[in-house]
Gaussian input, Z-matrix of N, CA and C with variables (Angstrom, degrees):
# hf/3-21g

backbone

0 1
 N
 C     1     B1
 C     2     B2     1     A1
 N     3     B3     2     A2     1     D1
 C     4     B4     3     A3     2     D2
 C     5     B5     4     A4     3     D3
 N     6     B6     5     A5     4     D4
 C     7     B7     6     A6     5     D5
 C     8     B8     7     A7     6     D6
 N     9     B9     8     A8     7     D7
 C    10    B10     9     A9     8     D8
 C    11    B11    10    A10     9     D9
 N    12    B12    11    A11    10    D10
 C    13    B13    12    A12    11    D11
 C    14    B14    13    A13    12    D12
 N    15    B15    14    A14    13    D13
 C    16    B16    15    A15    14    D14
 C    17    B17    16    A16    15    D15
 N    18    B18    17    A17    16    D16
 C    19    B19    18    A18    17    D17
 C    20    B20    19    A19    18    D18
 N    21    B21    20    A20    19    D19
 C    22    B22    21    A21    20    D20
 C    23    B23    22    A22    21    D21
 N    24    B24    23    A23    22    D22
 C    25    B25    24    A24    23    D23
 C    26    B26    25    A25    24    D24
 N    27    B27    26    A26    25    D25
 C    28    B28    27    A27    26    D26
 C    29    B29    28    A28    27    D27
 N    30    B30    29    A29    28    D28
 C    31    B31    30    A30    29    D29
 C    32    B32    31    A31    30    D30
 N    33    B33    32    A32    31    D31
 C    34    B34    33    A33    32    D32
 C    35    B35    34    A34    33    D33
 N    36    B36    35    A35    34    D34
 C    37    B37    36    A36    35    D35
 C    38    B38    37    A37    36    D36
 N    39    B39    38    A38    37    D37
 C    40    B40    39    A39    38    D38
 C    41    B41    40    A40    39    D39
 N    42    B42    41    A41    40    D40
 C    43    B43    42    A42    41    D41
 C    44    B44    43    A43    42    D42
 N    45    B45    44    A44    43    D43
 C    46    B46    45    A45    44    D44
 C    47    B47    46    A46    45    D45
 N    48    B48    47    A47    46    D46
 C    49    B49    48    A48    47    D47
 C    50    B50    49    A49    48    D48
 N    51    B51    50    A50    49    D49
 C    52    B52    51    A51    50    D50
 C    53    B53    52    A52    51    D51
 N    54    B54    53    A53    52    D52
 C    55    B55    54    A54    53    D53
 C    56    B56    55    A55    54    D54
 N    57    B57    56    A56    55    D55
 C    58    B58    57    A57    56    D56
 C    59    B59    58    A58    57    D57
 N    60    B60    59    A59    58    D58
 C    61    B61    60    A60    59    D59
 C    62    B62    61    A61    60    D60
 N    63    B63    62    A62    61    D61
 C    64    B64    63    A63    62    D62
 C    65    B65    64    A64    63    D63
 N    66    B66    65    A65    64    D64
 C    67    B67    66    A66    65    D65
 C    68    B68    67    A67    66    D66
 N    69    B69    68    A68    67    D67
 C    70    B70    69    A69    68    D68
 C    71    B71    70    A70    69    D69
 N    72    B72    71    A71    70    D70
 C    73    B73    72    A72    71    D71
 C    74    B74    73    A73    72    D72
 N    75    B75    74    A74    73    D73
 C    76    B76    75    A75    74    D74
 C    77    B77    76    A76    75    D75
 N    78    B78    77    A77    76    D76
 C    79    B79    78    A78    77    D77
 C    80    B80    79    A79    78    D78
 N    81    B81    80    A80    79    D79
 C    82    B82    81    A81    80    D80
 C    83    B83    82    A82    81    D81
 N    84    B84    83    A83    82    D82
 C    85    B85    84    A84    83    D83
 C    86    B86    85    A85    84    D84
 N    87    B87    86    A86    85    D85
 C    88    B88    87    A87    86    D86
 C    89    B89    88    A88    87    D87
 N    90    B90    89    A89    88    D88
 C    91    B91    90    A90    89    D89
 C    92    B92    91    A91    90    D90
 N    93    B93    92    A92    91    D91
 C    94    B94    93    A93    92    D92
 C    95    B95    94    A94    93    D93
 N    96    B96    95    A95    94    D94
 C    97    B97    96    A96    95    D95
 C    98    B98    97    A97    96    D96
 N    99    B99    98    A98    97    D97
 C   100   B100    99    A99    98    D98
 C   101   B101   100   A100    99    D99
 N   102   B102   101   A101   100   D100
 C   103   B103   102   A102   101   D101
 C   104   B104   103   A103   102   D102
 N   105   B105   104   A104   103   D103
 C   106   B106   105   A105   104   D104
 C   107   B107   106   A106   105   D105
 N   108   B108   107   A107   106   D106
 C   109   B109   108   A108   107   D107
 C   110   B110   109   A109   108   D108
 N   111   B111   110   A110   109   D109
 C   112   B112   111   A111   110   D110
 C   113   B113   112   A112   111   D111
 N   114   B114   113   A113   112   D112
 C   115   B115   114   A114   113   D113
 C   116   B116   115   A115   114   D114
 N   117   B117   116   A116   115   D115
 C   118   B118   117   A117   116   D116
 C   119   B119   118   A118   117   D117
 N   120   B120   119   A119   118   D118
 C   121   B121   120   A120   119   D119
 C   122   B122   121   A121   120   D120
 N   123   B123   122   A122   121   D121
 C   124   B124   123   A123   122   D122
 C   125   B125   124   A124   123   D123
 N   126   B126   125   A125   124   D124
 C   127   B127   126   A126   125   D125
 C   128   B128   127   A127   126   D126
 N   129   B129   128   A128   127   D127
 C   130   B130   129   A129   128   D128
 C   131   B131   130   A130   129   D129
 N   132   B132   131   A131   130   D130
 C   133   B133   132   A132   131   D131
 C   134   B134   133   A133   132   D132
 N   135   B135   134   A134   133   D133
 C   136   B136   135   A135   134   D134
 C   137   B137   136   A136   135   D135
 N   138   B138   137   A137   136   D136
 C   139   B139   138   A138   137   D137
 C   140   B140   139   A139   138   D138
 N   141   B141   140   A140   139   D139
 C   142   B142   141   A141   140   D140
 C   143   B143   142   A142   141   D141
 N   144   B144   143   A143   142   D142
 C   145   B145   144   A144   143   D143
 C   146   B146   145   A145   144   D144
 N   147   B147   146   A146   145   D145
 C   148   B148   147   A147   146   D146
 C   149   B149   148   A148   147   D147
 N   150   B150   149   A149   148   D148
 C   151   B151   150   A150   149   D149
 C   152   B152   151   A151   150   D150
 N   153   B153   152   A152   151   D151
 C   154   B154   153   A153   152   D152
 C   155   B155   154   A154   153   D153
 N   156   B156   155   A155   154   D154
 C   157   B157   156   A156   155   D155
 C   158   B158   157   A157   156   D156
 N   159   B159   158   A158   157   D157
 C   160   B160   159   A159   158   D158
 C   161   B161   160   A160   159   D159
 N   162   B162   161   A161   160   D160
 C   163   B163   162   A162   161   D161
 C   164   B164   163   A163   162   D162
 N   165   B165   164   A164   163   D163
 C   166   B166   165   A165   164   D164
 C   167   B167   166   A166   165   D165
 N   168   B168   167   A167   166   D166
 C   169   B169   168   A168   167   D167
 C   170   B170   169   A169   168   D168
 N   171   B171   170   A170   169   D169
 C   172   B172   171   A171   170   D170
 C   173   B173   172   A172   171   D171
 N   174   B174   173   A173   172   D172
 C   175   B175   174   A174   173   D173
 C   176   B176   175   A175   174   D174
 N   177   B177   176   A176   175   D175
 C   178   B178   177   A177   176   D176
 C   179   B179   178   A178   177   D177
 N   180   B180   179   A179   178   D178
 C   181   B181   180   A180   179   D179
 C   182   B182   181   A181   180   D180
 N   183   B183   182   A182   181   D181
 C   184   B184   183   A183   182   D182
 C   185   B185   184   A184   183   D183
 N   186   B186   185   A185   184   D184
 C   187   B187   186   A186   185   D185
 C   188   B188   187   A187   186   D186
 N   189   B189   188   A188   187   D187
 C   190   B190   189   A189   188   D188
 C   191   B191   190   A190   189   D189
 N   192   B192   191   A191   190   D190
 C   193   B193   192   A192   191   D191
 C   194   B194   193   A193   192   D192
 N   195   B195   194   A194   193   D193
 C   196   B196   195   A195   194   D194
 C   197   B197   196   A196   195   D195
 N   198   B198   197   A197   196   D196
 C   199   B199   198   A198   197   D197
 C   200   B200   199   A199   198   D198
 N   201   B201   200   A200   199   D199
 C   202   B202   201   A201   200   D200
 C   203   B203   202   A202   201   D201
 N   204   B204   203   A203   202   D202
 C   205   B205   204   A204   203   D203
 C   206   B206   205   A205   204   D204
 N   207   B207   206   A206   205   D205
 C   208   B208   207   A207   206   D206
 C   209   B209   208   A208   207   D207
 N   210   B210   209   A209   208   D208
 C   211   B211   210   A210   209   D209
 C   212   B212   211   A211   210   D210
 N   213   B213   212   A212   211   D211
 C   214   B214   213   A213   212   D212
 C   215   B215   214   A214   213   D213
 N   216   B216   215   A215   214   D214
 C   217   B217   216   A216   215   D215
 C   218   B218   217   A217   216   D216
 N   219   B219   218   A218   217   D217
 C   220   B220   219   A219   218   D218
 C   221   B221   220   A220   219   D219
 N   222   B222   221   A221   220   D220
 C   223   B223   222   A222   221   D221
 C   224   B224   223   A223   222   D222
 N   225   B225   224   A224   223   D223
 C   226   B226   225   A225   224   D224
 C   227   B227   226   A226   225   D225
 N   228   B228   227   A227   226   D226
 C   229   B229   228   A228   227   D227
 C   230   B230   229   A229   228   D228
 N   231   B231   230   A230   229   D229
 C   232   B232   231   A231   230   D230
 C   233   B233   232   A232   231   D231
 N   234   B234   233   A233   232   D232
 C   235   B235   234   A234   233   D233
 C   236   B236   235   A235   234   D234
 N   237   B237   236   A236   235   D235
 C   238   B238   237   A237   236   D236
 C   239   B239   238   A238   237   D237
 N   240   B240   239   A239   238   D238
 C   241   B241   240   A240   239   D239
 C   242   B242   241   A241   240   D240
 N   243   B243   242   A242   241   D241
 C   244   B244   243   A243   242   D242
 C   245   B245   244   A244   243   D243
 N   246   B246   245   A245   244   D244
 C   247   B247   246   A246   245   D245
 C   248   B248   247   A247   246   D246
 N   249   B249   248   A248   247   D247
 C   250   B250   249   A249   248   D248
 C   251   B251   250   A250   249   D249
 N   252   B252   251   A251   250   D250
 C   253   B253   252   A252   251   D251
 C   254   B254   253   A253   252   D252
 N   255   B255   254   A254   253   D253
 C   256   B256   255   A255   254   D254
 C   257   B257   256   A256   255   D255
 N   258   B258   257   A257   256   D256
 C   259   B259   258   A258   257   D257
 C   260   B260   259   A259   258   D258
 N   261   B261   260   A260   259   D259
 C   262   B262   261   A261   260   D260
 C   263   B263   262   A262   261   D261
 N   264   B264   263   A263   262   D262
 C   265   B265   264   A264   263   D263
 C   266   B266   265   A265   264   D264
 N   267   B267   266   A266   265   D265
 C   268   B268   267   A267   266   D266
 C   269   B269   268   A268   267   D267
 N   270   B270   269   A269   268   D268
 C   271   B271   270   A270   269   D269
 C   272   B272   271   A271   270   D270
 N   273   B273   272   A272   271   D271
 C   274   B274   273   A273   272   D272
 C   275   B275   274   A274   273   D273
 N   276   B276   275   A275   274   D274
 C   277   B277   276   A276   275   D275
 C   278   B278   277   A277   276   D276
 N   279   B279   278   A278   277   D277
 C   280   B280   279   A279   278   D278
 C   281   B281   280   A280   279   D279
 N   282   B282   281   A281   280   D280
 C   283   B283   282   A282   281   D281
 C   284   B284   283   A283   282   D282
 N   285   B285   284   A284   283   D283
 C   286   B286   285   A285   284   D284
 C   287   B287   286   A286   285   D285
 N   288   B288   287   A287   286   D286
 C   289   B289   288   A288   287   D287
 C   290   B290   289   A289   288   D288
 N   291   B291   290   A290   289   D289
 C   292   B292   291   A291   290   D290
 C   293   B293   292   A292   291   D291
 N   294   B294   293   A293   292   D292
 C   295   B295   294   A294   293   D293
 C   296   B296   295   A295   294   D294
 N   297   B297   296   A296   295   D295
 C   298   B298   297   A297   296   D296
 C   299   B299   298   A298   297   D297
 N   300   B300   299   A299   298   D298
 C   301   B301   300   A300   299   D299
 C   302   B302   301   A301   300   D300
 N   303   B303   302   A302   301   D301
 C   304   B304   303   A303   302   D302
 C   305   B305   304   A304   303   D303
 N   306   B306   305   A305   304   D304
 C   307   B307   306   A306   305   D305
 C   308   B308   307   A307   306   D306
 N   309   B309   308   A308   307   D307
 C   310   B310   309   A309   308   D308
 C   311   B311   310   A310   309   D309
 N   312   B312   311   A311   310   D310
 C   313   B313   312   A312   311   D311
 C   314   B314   313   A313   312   D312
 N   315   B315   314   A314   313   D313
 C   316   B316   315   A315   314   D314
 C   317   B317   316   A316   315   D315
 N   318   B318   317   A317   316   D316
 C   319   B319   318   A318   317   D317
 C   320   B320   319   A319   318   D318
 N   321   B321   320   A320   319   D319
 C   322   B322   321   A321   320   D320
 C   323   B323   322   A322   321   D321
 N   324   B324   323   A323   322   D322
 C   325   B325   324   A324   323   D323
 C   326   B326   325   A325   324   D324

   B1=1.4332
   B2=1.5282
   B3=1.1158
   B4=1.7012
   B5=1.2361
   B6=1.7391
   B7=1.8004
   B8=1.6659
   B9=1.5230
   B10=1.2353
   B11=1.8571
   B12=1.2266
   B13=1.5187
   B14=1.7103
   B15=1.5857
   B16=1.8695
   B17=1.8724
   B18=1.8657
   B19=1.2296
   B20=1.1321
   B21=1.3291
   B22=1.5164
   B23=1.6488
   B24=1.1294
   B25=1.5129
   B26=1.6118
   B27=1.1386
   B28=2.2368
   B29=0.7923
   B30=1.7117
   B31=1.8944
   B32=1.5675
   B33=1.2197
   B34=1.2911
   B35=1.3178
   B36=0.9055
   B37=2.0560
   B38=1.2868
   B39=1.9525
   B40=1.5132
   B41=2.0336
   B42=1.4227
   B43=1.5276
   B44=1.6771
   B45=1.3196
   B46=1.5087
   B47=1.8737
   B48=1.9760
   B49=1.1488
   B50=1.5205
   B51=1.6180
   B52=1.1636
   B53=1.5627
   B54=1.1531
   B55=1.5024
   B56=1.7784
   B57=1.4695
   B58=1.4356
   B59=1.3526
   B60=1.7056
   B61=1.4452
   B62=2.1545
   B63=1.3809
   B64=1.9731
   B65=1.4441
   B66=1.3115
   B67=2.1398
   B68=1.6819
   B69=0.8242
   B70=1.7229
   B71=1.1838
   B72=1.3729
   B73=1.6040
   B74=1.7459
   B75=1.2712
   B76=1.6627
   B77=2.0943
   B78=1.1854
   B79=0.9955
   B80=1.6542
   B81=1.9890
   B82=0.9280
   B83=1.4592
   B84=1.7943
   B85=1.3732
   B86=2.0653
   B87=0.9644
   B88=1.9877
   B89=1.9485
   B90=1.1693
   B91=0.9136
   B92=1.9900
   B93=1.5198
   B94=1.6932
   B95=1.6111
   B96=1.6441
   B97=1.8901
   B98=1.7631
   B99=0.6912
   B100=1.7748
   B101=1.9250
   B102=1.8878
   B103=0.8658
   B104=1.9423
   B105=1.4745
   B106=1.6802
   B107=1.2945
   B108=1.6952
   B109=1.2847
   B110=1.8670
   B111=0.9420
   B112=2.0980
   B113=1.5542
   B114=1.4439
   B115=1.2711
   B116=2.1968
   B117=1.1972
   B118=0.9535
   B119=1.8780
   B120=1.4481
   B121=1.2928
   B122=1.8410
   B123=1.1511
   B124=1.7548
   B125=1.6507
   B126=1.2763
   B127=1.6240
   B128=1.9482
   B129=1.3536
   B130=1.5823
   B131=1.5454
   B132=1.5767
   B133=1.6805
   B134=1.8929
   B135=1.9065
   B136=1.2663
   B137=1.0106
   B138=1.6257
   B139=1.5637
   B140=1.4738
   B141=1.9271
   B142=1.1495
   B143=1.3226
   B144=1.4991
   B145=1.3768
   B146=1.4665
   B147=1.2330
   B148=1.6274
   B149=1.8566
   B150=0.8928
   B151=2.2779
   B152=1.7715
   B153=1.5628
   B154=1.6973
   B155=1.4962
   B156=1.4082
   B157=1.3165
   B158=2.0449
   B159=1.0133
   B160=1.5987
   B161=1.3703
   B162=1.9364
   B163=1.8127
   B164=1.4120
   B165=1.3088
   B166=1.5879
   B167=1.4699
   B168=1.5016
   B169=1.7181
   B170=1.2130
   B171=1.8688
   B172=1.1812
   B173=1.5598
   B174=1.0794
   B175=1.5813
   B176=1.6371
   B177=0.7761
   B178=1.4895
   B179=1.7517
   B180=1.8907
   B181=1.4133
   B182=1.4087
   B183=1.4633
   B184=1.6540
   B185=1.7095
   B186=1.2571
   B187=1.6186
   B188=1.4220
   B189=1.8350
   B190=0.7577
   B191=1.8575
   B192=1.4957
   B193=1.3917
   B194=1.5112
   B195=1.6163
   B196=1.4410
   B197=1.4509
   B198=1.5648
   B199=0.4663
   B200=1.6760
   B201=1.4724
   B202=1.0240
   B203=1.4308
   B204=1.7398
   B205=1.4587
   B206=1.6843
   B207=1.1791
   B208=1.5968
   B209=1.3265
   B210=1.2615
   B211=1.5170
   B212=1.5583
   B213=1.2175
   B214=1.5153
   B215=1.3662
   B216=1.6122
   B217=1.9399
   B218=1.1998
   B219=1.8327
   B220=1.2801
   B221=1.6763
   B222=1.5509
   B223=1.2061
   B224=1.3353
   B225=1.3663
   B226=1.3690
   B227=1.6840
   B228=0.8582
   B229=1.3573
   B230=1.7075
   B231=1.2516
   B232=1.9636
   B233=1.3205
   B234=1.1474
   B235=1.5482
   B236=1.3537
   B237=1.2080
   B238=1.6547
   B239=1.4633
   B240=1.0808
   B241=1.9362
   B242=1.7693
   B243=1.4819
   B244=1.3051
   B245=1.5061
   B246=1.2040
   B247=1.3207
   B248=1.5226
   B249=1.8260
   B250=1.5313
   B251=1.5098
   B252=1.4637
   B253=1.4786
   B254=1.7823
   B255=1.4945
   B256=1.7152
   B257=1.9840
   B258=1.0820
   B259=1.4738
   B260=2.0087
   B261=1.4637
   B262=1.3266
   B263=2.0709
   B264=1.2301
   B265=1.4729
   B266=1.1764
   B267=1.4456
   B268=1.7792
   B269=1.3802
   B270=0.8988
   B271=1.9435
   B272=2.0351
   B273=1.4567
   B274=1.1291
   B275=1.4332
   B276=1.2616
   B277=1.5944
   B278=1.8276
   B279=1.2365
   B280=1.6836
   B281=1.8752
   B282=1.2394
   B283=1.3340
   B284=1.2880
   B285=1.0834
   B286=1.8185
   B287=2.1315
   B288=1.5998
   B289=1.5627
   B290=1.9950
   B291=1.6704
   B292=0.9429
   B293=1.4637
   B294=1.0410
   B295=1.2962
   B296=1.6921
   B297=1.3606
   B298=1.6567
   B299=1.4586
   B300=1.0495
   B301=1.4822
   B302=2.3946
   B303=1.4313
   B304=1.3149
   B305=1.7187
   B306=1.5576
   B307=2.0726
   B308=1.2449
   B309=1.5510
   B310=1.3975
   B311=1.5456
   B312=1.1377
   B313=2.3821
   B314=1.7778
   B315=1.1200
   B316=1.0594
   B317=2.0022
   B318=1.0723
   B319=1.3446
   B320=1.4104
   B321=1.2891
   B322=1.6096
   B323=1.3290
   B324=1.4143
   B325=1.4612
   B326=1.5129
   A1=108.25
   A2=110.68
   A3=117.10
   A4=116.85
   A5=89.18
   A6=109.98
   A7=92.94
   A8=107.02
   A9=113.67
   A10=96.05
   A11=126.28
   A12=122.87
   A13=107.68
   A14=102.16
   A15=101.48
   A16=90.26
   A17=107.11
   A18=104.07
   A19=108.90
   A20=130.52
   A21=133.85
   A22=101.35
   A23=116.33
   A24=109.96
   A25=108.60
   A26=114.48
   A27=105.57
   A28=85.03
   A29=91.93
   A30=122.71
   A31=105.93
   A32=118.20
   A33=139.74
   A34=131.96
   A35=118.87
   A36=135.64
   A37=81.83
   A38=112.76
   A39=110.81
   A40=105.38
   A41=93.26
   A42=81.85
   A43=97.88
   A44=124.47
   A45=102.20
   A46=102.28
   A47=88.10
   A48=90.32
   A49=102.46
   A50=127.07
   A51=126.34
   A52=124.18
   A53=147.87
   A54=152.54
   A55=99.72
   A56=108.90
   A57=100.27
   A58=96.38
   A59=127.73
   A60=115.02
   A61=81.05
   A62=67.13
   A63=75.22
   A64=123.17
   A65=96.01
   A66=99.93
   A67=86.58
   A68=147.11
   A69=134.20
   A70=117.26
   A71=127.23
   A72=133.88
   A73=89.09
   A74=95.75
   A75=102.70
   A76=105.80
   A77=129.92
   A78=144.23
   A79=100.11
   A80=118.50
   A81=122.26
   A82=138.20
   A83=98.92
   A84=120.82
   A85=98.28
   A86=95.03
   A87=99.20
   A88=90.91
   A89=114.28
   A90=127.54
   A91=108.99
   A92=93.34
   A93=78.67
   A94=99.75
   A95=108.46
   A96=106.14
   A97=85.91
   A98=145.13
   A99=149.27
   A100=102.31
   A101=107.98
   A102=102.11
   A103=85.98
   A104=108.07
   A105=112.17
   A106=86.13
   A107=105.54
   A108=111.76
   A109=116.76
   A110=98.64
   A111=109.36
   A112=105.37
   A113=111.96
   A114=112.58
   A115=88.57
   A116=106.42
   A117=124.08
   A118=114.78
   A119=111.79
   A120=123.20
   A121=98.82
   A122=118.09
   A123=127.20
   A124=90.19
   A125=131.19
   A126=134.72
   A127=103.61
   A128=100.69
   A129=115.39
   A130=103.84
   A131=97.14
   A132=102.65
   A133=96.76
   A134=84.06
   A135=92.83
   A136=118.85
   A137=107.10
   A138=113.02
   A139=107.41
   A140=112.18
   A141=73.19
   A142=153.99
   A143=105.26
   A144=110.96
   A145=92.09
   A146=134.74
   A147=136.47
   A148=104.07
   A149=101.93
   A150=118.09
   A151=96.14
   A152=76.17
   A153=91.68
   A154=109.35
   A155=127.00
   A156=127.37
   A157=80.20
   A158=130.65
   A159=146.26
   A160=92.59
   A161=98.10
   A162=103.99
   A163=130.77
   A164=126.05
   A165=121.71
   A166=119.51
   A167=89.42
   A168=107.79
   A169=119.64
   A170=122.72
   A171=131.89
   A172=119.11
   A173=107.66
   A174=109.88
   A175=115.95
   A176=116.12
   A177=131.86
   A178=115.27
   A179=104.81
   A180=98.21
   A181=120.96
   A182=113.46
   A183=111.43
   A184=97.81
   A185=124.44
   A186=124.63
   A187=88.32
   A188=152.79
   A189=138.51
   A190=122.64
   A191=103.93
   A192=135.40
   A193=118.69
   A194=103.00
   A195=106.03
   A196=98.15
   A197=144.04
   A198=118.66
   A199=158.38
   A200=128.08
   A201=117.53
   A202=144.94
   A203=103.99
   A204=112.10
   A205=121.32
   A206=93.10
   A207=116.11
   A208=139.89
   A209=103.26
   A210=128.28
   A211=116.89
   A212=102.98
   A213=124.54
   A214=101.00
   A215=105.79
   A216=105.93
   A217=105.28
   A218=108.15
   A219=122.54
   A220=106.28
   A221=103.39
   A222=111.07
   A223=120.56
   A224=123.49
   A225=117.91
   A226=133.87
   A227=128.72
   A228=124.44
   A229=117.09
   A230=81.83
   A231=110.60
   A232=89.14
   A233=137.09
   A234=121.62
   A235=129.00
   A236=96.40
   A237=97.25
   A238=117.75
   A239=90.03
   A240=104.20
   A241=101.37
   A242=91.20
   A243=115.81
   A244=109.43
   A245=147.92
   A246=160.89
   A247=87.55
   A248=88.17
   A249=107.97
   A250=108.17
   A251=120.86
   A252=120.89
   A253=104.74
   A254=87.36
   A255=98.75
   A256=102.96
   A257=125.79
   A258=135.54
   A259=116.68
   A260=89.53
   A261=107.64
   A262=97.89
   A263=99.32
   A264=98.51
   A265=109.22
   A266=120.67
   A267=118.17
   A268=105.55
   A269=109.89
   A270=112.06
   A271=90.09
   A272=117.87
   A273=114.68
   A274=128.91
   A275=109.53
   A276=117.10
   A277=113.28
   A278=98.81
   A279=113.06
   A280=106.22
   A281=113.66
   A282=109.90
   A283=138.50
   A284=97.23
   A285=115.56
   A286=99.52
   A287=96.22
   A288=76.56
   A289=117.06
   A290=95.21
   A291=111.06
   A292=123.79
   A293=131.97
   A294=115.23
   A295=142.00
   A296=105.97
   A297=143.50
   A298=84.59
   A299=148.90
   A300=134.27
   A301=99.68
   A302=105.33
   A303=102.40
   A304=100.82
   A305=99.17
   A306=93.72
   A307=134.91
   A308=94.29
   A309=114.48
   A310=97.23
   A311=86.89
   A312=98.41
   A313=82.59
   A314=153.03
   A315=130.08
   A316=108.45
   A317=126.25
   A318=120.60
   A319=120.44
   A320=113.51
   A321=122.51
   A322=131.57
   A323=122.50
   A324=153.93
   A325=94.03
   D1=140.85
   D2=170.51
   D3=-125.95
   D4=116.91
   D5=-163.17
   D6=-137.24
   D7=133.22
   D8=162.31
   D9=68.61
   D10=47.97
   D11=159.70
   D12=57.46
   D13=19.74
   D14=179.28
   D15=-152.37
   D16=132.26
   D17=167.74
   D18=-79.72
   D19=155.50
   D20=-159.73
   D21=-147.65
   D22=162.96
   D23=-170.03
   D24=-109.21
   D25=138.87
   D26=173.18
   D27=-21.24
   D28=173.05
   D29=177.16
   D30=-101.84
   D31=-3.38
   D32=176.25
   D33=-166.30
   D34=172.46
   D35=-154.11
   D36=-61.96
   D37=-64.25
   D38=-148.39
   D39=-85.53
   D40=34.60
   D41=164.29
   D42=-104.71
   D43=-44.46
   D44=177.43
   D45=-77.26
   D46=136.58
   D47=170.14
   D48=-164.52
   D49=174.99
   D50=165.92
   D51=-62.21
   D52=133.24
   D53=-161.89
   D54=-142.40
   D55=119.31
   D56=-170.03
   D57=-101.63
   D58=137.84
   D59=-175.97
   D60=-134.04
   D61=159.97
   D62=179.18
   D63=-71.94
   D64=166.89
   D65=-156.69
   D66=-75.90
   D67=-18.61
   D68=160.23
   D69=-81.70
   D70=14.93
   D71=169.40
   D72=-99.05
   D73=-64.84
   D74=-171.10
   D75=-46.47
   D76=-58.98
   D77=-168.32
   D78=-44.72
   D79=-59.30
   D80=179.07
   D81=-52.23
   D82=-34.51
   D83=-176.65
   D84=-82.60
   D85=-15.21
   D86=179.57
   D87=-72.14
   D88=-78.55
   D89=-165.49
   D90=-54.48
   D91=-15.95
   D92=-174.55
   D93=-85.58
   D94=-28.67
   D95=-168.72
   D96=-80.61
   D97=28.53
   D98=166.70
   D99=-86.61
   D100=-48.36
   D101=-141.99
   D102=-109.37
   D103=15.79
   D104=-168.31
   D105=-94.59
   D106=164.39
   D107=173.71
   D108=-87.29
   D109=133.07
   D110=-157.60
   D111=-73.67
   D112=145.94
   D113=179.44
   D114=-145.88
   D115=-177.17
   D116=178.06
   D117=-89.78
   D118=-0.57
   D119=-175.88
   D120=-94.59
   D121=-16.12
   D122=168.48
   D123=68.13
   D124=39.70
   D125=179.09
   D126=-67.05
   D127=128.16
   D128=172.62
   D129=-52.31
   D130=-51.12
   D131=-154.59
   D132=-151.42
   D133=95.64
   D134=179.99
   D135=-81.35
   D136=-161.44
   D137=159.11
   D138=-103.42
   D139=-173.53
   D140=167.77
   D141=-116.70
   D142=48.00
   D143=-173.79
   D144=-120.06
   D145=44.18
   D146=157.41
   D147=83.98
   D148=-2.54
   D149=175.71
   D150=-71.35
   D151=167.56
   D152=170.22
   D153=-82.54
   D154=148.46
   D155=-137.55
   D156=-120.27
   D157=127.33
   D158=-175.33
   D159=-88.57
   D160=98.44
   D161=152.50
   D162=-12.24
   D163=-68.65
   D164=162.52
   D165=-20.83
   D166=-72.82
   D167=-175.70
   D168=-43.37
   D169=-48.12
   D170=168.91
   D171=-61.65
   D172=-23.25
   D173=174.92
   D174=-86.69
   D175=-26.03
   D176=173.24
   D177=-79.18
   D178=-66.05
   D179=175.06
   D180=-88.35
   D181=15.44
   D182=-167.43
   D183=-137.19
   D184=-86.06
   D185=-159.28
   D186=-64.22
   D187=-68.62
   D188=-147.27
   D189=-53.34
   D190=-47.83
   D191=167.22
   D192=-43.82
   D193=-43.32
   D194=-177.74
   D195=-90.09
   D196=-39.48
   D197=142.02
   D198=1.64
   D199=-82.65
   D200=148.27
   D201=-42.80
   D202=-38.92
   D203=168.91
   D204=-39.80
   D205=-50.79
   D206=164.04
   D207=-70.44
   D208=6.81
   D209=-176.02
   D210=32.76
   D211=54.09
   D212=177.50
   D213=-103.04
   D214=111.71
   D215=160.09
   D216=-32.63
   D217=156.19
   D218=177.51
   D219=-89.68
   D220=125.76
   D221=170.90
   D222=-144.05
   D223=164.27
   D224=-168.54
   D225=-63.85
   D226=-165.94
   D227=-171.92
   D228=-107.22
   D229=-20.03
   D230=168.91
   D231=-72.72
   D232=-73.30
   D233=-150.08
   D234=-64.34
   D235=-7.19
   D236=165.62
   D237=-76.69
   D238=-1.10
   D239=169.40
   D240=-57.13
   D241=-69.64
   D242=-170.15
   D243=-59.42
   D244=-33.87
   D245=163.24
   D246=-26.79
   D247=-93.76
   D248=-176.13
   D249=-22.49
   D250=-63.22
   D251=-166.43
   D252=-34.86
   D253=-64.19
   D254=-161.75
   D255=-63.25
   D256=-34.14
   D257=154.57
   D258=-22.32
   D259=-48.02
   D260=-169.04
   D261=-86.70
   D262=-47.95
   D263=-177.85
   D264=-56.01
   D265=-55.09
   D266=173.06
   D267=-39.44
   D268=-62.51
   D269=-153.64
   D270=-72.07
   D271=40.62
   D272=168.68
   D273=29.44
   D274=43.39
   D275=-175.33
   D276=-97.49
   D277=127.91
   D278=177.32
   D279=-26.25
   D280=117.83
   D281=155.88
   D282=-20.42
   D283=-59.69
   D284=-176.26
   D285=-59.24
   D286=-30.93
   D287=-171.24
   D288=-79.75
   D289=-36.18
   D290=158.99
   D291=-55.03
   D292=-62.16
   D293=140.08
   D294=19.17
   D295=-89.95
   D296=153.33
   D297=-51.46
   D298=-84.69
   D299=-124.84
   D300=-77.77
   D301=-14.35
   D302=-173.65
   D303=-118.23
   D304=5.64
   D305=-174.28
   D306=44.41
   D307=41.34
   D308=173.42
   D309=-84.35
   D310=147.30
   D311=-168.98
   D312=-101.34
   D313=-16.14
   D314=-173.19
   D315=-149.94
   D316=146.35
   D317=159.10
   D318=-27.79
   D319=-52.48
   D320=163.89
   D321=-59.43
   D322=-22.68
   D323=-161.52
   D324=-47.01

């Protein structure tokens, strides 16, 4: 992760992990690093001179911005955690996977 102008590693094992998103998530994000400006670092979601793009910055010049356009209350960048969670609960999926998919160490987590 690159926070504060230094990549830094999770705070733990179970932050890197597999996250399954749908083959039209994957397709879109192909086509968006198509249309990013290229560096030799192969970045999804650069900045914009092809660098690693600083969390802050992206929240400020990117989710906040689109945000409003869209007339979506302002909310944090964490809560799309929680979105996803409840996303996964609708679509009636086993705990345990849901679970694994947010690295919660416990039901309570």
């Amino acid at each position: 992760m690159y926070y504060k102008g230094q990549l830094i590693t999770p705070k733990t094992k179970t932050s890197i992990r597999k996250i399954d998103i749908p083959e039209k998530l994957t397709k879109i994000l192909k086509e968006w690093k198509l249309a990013c400006p290229h560096s030799d670092k192969n970045l999804v979601v650069p900045s914009s001179t092809g660098s690693f793009m600083d969390a802050d910055n992206m929240i400020k010049r990117r989710f906040l911005p689109v945000l409003r356009k869209s007339g979506i209350d302002k909310i944090r960048w964490h809560d799309l955690r929680y979105t996803y969670c409840l996303i996964l609960i609708e679509q009636n999926l086993p705990i345990k996977y849901i679970q694994r998919q947010l690295a919660y160490s416990s039901q309570y987590g």
